[in-house]
PyMOL CGO cylinders between C-alpha atoms (Angstrom):
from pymol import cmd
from pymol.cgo import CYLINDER

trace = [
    CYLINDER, 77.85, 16.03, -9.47, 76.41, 17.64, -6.19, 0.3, 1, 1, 1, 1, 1, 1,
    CYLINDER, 76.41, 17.64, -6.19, 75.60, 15.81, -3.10, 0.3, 1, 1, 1, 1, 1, 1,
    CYLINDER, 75.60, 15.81, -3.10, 71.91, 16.07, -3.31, 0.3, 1, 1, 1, 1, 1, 1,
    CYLINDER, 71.91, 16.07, -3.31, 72.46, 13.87, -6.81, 0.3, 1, 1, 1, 1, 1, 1,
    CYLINDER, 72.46, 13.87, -6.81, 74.64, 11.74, -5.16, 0.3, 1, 1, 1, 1, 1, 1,
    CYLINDER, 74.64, 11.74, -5.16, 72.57, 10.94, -2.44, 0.3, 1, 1, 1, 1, 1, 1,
    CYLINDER, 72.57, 10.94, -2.44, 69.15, 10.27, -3.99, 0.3, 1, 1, 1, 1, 1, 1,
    CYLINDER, 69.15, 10.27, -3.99, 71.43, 8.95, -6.93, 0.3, 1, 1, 1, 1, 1, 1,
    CYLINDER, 71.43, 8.95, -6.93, 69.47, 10.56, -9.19, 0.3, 1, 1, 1, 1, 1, 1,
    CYLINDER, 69.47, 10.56, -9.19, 71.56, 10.25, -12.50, 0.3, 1, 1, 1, 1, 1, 1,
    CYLINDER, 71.56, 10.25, -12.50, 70.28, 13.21, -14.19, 0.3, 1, 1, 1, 1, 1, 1,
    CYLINDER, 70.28, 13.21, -14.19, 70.73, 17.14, -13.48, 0.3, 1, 1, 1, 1, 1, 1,
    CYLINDER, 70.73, 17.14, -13.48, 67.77, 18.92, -12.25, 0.3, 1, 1, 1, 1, 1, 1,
    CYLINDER, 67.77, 18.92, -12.25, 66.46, 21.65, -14.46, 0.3, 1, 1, 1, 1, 1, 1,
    CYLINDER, 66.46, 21.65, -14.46, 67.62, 24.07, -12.62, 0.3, 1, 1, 1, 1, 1, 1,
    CYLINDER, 67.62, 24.07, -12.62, 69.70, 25.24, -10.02, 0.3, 1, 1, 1, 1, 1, 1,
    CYLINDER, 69.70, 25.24, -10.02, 66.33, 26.51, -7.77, 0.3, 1, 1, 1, 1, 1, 1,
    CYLINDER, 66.33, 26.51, -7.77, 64.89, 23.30, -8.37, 0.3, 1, 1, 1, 1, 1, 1,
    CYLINDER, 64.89, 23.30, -8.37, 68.01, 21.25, -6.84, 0.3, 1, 1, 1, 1, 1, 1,
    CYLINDER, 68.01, 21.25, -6.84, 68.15, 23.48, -3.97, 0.3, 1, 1, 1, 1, 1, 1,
    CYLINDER, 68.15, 23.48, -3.97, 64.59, 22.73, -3.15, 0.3, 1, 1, 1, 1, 1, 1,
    CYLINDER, 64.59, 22.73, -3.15, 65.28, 19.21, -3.19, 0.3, 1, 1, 1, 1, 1, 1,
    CYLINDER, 65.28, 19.21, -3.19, 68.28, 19.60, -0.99, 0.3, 1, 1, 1, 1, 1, 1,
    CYLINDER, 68.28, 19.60, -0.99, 66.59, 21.68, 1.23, 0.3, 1, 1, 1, 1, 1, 1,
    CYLINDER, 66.59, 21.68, 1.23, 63.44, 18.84, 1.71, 0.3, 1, 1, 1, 1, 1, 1,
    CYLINDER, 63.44, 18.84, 1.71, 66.29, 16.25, 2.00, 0.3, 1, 1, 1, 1, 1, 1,
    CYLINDER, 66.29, 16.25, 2.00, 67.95, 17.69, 4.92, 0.3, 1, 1, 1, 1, 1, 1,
    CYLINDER, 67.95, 17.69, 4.92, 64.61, 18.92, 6.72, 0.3, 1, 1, 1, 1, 1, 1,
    CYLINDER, 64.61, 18.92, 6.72, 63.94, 14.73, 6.43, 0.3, 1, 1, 1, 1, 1, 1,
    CYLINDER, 63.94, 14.73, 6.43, 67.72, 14.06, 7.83, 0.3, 1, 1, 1, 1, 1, 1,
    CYLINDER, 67.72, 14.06, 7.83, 67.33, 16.58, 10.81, 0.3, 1, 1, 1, 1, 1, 1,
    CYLINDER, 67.33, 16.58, 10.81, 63.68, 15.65, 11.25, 0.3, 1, 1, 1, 1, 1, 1,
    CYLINDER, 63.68, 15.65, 11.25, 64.05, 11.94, 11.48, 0.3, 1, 1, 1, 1, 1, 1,
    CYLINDER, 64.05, 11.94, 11.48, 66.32, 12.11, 14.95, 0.3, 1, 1, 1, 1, 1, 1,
    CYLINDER, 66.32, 12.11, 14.95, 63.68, 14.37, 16.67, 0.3, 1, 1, 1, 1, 1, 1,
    CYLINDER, 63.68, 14.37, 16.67, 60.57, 12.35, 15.69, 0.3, 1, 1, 1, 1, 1, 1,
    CYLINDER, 60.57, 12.35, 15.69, 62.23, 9.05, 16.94, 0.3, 1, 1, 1, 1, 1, 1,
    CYLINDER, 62.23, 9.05, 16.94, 62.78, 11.26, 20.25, 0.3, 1, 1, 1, 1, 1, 1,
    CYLINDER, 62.78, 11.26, 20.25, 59.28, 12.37, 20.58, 0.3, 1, 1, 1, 1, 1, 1,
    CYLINDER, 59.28, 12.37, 20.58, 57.88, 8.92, 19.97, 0.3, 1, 1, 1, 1, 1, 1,
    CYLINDER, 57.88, 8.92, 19.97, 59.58, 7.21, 22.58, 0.3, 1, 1, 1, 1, 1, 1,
    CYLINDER, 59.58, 7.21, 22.58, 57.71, 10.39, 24.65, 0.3, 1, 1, 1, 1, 1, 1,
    CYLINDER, 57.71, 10.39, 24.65, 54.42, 9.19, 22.88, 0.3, 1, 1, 1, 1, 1, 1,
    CYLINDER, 54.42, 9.19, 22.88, 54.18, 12.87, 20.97, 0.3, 1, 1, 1, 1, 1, 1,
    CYLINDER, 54.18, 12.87, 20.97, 54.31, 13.59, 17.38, 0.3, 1, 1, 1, 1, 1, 1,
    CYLINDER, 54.31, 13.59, 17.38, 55.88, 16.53, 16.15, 0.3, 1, 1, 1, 1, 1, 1,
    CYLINDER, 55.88, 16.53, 16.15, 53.15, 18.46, 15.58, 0.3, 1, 1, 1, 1, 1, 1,
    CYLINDER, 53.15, 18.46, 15.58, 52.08, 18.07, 19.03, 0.3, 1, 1, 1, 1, 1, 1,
    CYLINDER, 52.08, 18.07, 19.03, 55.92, 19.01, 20.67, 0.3, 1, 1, 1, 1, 1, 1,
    CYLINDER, 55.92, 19.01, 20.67, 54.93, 22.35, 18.46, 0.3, 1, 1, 1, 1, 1, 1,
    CYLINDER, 54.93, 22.35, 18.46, 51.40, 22.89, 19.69, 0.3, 1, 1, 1, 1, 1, 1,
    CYLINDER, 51.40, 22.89, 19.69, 53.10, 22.06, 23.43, 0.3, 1, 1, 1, 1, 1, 1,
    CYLINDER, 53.10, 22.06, 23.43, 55.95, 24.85, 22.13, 0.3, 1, 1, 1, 1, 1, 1,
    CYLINDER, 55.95, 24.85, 22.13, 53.65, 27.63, 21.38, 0.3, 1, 1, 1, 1, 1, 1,
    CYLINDER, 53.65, 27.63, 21.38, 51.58, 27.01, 24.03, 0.3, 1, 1, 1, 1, 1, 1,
    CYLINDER, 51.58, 27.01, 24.03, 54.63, 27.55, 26.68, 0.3, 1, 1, 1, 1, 1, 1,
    CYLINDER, 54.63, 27.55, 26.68, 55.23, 30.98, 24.99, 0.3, 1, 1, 1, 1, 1, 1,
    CYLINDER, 55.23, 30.98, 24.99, 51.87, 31.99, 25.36, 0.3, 1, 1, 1, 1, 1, 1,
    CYLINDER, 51.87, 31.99, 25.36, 51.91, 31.95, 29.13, 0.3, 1, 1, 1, 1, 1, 1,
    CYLINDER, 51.91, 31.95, 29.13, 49.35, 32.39, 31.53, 0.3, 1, 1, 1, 1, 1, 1,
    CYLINDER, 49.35, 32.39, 31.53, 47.47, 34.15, 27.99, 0.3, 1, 1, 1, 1, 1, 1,
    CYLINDER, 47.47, 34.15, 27.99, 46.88, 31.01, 25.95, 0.3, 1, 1, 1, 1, 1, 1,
    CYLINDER, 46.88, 31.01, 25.95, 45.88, 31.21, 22.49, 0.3, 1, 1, 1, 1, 1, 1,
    CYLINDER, 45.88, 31.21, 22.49, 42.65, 30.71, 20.56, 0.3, 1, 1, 1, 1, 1, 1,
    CYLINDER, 42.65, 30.71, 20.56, 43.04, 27.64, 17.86, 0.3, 1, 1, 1, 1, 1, 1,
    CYLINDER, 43.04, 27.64, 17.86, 43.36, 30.08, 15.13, 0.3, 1, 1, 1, 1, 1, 1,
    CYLINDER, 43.36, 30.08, 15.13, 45.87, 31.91, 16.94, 0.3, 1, 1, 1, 1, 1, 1,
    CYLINDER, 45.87, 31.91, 16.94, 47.88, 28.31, 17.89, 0.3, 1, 1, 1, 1, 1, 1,
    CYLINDER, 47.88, 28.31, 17.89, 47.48, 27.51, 13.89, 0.3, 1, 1, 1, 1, 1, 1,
    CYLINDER, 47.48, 27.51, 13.89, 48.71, 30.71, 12.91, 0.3, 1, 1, 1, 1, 1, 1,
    CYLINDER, 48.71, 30.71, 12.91, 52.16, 29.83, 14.77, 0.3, 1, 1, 1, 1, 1, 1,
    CYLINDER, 52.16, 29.83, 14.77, 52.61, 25.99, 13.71, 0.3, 1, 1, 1, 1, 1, 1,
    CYLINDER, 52.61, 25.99, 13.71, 55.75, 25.26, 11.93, 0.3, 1, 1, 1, 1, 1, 1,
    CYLINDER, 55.75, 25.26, 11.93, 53.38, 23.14, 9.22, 0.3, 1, 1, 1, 1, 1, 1,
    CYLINDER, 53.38, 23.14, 9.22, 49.73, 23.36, 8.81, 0.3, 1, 1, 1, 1, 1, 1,
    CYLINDER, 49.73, 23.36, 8.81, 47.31, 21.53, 10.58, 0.3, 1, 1, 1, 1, 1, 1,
    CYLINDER, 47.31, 21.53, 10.58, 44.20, 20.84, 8.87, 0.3, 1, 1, 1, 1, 1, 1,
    CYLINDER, 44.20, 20.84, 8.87, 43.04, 19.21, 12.31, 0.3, 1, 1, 1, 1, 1, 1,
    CYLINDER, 43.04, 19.21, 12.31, 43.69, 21.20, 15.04, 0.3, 1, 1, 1, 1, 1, 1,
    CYLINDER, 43.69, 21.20, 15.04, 41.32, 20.73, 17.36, 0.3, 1, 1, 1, 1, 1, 1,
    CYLINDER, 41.32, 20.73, 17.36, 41.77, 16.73, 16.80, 0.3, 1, 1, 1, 1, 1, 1,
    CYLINDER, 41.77, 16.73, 16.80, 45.52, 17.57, 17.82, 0.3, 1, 1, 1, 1, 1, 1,
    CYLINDER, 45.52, 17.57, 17.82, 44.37, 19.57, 20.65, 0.3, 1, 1, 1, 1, 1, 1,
    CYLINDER, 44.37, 19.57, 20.65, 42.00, 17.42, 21.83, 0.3, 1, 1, 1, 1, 1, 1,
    CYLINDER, 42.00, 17.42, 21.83, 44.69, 14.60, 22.25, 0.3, 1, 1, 1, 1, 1, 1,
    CYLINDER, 44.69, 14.60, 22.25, 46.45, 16.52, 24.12, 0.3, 1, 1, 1, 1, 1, 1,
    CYLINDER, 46.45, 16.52, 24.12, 44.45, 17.32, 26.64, 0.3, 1, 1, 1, 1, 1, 1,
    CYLINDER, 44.45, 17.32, 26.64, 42.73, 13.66, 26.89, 0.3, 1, 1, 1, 1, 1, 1,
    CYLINDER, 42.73, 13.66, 26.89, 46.58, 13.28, 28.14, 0.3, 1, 1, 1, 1, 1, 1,
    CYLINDER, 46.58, 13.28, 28.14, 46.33, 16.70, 31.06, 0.3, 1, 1, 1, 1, 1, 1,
    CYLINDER, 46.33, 16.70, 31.06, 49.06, 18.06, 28.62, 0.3, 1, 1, 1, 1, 1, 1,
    CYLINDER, 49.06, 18.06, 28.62, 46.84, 21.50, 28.24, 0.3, 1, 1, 1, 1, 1, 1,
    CYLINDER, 46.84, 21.50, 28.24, 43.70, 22.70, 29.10, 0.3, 1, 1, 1, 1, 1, 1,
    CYLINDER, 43.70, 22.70, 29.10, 40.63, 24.29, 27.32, 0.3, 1, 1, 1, 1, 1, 1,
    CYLINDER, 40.63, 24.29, 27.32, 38.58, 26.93, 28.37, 0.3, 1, 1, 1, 1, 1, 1,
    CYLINDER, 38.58, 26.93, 28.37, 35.84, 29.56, 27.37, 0.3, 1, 1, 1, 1, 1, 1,
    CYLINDER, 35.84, 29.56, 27.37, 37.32, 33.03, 26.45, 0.3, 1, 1, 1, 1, 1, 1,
    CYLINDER, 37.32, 33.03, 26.45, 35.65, 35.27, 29.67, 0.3, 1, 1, 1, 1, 1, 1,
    CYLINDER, 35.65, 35.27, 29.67, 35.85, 38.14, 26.75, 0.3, 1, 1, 1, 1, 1, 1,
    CYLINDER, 35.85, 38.14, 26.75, 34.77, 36.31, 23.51, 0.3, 1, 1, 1, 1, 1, 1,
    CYLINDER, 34.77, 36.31, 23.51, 32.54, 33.15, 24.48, 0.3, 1, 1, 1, 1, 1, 1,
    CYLINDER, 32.54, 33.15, 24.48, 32.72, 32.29, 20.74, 0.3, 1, 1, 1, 1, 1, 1,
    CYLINDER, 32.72, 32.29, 20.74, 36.58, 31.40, 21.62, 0.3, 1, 1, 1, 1, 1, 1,
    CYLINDER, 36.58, 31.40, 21.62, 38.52, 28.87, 23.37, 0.3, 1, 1, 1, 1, 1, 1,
    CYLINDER, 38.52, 28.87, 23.37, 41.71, 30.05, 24.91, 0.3, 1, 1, 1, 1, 1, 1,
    CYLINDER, 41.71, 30.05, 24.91, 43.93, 26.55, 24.97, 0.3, 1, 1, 1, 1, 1, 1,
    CYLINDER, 43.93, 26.55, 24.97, 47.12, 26.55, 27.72, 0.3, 1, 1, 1, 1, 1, 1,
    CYLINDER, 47.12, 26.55, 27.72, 50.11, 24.60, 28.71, 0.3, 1, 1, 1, 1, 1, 1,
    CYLINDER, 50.11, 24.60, 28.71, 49.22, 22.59, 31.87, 0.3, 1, 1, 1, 1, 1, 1,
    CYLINDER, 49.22, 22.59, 31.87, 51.59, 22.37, 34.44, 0.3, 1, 1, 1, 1, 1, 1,
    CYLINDER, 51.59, 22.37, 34.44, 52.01, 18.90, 33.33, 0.3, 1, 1, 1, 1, 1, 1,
    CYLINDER, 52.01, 18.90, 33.33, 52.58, 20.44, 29.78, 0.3, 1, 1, 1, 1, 1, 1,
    CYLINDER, 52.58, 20.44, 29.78, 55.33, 22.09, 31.42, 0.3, 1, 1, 1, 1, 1, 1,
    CYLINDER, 55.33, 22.09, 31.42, 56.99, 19.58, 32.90, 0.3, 1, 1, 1, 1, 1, 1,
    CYLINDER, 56.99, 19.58, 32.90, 57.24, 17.36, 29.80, 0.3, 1, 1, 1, 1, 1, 1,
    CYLINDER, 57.24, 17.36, 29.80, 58.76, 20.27, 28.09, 0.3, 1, 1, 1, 1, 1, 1,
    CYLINDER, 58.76, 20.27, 28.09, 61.29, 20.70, 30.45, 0.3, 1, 1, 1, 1, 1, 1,
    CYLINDER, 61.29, 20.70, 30.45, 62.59, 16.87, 30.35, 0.3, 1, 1, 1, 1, 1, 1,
    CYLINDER, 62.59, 16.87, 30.35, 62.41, 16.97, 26.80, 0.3, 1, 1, 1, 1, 1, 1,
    CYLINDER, 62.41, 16.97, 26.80, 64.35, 20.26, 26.02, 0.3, 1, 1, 1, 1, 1, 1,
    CYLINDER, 64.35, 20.26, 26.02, 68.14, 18.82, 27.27, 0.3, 1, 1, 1, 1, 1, 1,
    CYLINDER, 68.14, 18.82, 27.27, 68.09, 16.14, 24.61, 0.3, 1, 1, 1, 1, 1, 1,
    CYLINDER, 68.09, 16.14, 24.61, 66.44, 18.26, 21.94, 0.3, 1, 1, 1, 1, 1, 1,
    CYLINDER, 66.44, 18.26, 21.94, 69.20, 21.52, 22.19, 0.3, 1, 1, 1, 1, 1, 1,
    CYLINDER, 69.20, 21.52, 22.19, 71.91, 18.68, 22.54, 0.3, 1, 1, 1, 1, 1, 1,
    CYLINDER, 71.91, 18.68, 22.54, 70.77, 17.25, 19.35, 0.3, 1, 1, 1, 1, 1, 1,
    CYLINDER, 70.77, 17.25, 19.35, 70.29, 20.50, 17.26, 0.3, 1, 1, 1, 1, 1, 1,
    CYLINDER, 70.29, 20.50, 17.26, 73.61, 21.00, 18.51, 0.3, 1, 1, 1, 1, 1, 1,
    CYLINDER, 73.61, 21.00, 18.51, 74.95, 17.84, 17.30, 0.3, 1, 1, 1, 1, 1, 1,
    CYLINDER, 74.95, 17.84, 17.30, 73.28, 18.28, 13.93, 0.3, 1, 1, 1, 1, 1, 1,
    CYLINDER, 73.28, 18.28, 13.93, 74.62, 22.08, 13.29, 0.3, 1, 1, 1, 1, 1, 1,
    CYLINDER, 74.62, 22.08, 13.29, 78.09, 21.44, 14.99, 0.3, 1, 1, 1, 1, 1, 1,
    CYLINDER, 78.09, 21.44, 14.99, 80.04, 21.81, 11.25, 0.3, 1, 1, 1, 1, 1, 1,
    CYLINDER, 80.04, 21.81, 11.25, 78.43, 25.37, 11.12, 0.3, 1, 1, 1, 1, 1, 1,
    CYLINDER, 78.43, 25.37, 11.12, 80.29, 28.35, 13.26, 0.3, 1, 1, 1, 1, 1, 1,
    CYLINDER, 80.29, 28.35, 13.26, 78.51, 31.09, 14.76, 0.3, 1, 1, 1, 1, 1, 1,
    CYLINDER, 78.51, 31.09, 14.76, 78.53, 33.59, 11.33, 0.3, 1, 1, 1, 1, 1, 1,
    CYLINDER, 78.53, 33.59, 11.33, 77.52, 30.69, 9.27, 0.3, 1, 1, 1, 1, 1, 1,
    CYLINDER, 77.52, 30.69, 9.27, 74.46, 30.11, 11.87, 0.3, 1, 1, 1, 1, 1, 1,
    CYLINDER, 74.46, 30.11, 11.87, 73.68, 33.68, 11.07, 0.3, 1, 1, 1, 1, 1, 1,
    CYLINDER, 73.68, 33.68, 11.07, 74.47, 33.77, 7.30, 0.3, 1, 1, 1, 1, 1, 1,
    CYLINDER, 74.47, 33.77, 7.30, 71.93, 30.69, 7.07, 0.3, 1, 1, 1, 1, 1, 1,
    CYLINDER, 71.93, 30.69, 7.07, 69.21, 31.90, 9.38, 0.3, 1, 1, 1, 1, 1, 1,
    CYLINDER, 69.21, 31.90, 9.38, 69.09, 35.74, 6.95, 0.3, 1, 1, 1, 1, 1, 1,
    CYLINDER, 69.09, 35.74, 6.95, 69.29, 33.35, 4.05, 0.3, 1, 1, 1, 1, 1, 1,
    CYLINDER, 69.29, 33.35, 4.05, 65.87, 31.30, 4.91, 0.3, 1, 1, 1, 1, 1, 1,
    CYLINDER, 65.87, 31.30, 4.91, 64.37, 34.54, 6.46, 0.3, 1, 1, 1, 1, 1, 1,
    CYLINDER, 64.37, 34.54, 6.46, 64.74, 36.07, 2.84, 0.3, 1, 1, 1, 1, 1, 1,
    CYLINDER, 64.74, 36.07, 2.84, 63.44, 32.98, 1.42, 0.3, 1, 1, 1, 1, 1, 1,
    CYLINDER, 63.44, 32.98, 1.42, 60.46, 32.64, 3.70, 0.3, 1, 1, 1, 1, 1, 1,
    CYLINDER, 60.46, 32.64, 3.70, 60.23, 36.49, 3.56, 0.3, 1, 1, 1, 1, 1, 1,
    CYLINDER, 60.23, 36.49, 3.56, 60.22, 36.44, -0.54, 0.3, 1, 1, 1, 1, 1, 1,
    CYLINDER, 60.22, 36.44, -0.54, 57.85, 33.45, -0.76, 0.3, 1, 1, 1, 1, 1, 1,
    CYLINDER, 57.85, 33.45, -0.76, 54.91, 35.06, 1.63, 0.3, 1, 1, 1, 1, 1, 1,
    CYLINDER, 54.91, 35.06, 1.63, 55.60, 38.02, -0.52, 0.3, 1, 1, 1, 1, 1, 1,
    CYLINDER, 55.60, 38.02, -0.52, 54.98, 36.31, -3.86, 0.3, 1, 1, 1, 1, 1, 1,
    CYLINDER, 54.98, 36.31, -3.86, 52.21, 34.58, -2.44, 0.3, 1, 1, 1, 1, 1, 1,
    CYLINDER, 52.21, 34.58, -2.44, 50.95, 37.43, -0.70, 0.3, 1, 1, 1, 1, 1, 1,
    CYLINDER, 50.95, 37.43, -0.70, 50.96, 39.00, -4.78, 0.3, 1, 1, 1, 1, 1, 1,
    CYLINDER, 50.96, 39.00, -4.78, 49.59, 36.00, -6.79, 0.3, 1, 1, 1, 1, 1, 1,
    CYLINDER, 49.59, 36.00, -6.79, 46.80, 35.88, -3.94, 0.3, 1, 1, 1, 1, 1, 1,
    CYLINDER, 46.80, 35.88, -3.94, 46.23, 39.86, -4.45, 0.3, 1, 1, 1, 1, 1, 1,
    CYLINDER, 46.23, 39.86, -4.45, 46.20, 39.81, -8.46, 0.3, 1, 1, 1, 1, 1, 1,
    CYLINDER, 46.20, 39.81, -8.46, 49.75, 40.91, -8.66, 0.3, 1, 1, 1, 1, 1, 1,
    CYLINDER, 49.75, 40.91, -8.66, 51.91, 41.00, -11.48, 0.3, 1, 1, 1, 1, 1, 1,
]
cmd.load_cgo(trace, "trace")
């Protein structure tokens, strides 16, 4: 019996092999997840928000358009500018008029923004570390190809079924 079966003690085998890998895969996106989102909270953020703060501090000086910030979220967003908003309400990042498209609103990281990033980030690499510290440095590799090729294959088949594919 596998540990996903174990765990959820689910007393029958999945159909298949791809469907109890999916499962397992969900299960330990909840395990890893749950740690983080307790973090944030006690920082009053959600995750989504840490993520929006996250792309934001890449962007630099730049900022991004909304489409451009929802392009880049780890999960969608069907709110964005609700999430936005929020965020600024607390001076976390600022919204402003595109000088080149006026139809646009280029969003940025606040200095503030910043700051919370920076007193977050100790306690979030500590605890990715804790989470991954089983895994060496090949096996951190051998698992980041494997859910490139997974993402990469998905987006494909999507990509195909979207496009009238075979």
């Amino acid at each position: 019996m596998s540990g996903i079966l174990k765990e959820i003690r689910q007393r029958h085998p999945f159909a298949t092999k791809e469907e109890e890998v999916m499962v397992s895969l969900l299960r330990t996106v909840a395990v890893l997840s749950q740690p983080m989102e307790d973090f944030l909270k006690e920082h009053e953020l959600t995750p989504r928000q840490y993520n929006v703060l996250r792309i934001l501090r890449g962007a630099g000086e730049a900022g991004w358009s909304c489409k451009e910030i929802g392009e880049r979220l780890l999960q969608r967003e069907p709110d964005i500018t609700r999430l936005l908003g929020r965020l600024e309400k607390r001076g976390l990042i600022s919204r402003k008029l595109d000088p080149e498209d006026r139809r646009s609103v280029l969003t940025r990281i606040t200095k503030r923004g910043l700051a919370q990033m920076e007193s977050l980030q100790p306690e979030l690499s500590r605890m990715a570390q804790y989470q991954f510290r089983t895994l060496e440095e090949d096996e951190l590799e051998k698992l980041l190809a494997t859910l490139d090729r997974i993402r990469d294959a998905t987006a494909q088949g999507m990509s195909e079924t979207n496009n009238g594919g075979d």
